[in-house]
Structures are given as C-alpha cells and as structure tokens.
C-alpha positions as CSV (number, residue, x, y, z in Angstrom):
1,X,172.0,119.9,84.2
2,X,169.0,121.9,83.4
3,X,165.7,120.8,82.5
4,X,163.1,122.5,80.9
5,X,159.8,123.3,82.3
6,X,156.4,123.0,80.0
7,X,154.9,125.9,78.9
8,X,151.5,126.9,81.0
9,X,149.2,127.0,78.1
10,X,150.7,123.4,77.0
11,X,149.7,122.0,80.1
12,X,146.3,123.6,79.9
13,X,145.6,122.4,76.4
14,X,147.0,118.5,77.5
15,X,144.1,119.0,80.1
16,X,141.2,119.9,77.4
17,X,141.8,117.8,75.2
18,X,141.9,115.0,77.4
19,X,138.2,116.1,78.6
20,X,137.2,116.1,75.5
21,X,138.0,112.4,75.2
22,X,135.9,111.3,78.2
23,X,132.6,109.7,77.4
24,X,129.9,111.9,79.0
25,X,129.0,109.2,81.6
26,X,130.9,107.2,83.8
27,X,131.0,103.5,82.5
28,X,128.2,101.0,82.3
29,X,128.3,98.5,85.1
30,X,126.4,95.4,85.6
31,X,123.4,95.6,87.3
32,X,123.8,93.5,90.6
33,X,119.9,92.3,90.8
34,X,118.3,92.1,87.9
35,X,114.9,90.7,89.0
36,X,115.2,94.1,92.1
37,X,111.5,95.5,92.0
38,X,112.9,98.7,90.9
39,X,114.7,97.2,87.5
40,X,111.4,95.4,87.2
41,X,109.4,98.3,87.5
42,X,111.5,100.3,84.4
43,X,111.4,97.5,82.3
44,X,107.4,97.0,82.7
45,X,107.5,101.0,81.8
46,X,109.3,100.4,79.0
47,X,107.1,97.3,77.6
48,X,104.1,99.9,78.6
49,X,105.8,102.8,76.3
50,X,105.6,99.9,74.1
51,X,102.3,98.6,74.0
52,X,100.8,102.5,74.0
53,X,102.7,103.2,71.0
54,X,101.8,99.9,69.5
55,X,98.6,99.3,70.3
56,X,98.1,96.5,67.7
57,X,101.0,94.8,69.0
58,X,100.4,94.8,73.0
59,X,103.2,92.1,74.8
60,X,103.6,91.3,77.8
61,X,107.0,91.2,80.6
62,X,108.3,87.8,80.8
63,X,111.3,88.6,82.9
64,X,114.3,90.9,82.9
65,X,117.4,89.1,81.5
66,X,119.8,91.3,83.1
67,X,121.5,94.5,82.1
68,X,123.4,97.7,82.9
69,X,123.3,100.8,84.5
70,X,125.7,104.2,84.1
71,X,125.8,107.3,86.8
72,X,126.0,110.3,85.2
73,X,127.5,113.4,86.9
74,X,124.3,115.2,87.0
75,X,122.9,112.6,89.3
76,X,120.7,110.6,87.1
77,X,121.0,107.3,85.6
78,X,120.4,105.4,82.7
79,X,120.0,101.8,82.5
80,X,120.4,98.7,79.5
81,X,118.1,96.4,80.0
82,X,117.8,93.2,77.9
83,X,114.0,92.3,78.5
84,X,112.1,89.6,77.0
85,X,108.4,89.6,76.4
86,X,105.8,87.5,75.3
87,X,102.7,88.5,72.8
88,X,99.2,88.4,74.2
89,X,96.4,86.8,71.9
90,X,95.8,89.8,70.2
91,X,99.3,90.3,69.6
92,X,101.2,90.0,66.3
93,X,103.6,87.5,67.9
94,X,101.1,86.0,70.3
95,X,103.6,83.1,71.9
96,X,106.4,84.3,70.6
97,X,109.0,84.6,73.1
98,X,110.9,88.1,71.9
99,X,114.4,89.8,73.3
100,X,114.6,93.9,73.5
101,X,116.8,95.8,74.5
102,X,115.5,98.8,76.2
103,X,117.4,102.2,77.5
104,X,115.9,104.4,79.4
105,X,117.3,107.3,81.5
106,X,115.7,108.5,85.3
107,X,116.5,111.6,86.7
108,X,117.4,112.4,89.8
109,X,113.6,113.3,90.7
110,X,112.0,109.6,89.8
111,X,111.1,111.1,86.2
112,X,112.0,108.3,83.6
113,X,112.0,108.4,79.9
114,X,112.0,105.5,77.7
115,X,115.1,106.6,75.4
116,X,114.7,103.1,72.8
117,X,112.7,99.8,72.8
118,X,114.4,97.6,70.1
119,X,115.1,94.2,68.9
C-alpha cells in the first residue's frame, strides 16, 4: 500500500499561515503580586501621565487592584493594570473612588510608555 507524501510548498504554506494566526505576544498572565513596588511604581506613572495631561483633573493612587502582564519576544513587556484612584480637592471627582484600566508597555531598557488610561 502506498501513501502519498505532501507536497513541499504545502507544508510550507500550512506553516505561514499558521504564523500568521499567532497573536504578536505570548498570552497575558496574571500578575503574581500586585501590590510588588515595581507594579506600583508603573501604575503611579500612569496616574502621573494622567494628572500632566489633565491638569484640571489631578487624582491620586489608591491601590493597584491587580492585573496582567504579556512577554513579548523582543524582550519587553506590557502590563494591564486595573488601578483605582481617588480625586484630590481640586479634582473634578474629589472623593470619588474611580477604576482605570491602564496599559502600558516597558522595554527591555526600563523605558515605559503609557499606551491608555481609561475608565
């Protein structure tokens, strides 16, 4: 009994188009500590972005609710963070208590961007 082997080029083509289907980072996982000084310290540059953008609206950390984080193959990282923040007294929400969700992405180098702040 014989059996027939794929064609070369088939295989090849199988191969791209199944790369093509992979996100372009690995998967999100759950960050293990989310009160870690370093997860602190990208979600009080976020809420800075924030308040220099906003200057009529300055708010302050409260706490970092928890969140992901994704390796990409380049070697950097970008993170989810659900952060909630409080208004100051010259705030347009001055004790409201407000949820964000803020992604940013650090490179490899320390350099971090804030990529959104939002509700």
């Amino acid at each position: 009994m014989m059996t027939k082997k794929p064609a070369p080029f088939l295989l090849v083509a199988i191969a791209v188009v199944a790369k093509a289907a992979e996100p372009a980072g690995g998967e999100w996982l759950p960050l293990q500590d989310p009160k870690a000084k370093h997860v602190k310290d990208m979600a009080e540059f976020a809420v800075s972005v924030h308040n220099d953008k906003y200057l009529n609206d300055p708010l302050d950390l409260y706490r970092v609710d928890g969140g992901e984080y994704q390796k990409l193959s380049d070697g950097s990282t970008n993170y989810r963070l659900r952060v909630v923040t409080v208004g100051d007294e010259s705030s347009l929400h001055p004790s409201g208590i407000q949820n964000w969700t803020a992604i940013l992405h650090e490179m490899p180098s320390g350099e971090v961007q804030l990529v959104s702040f939002e509700h």
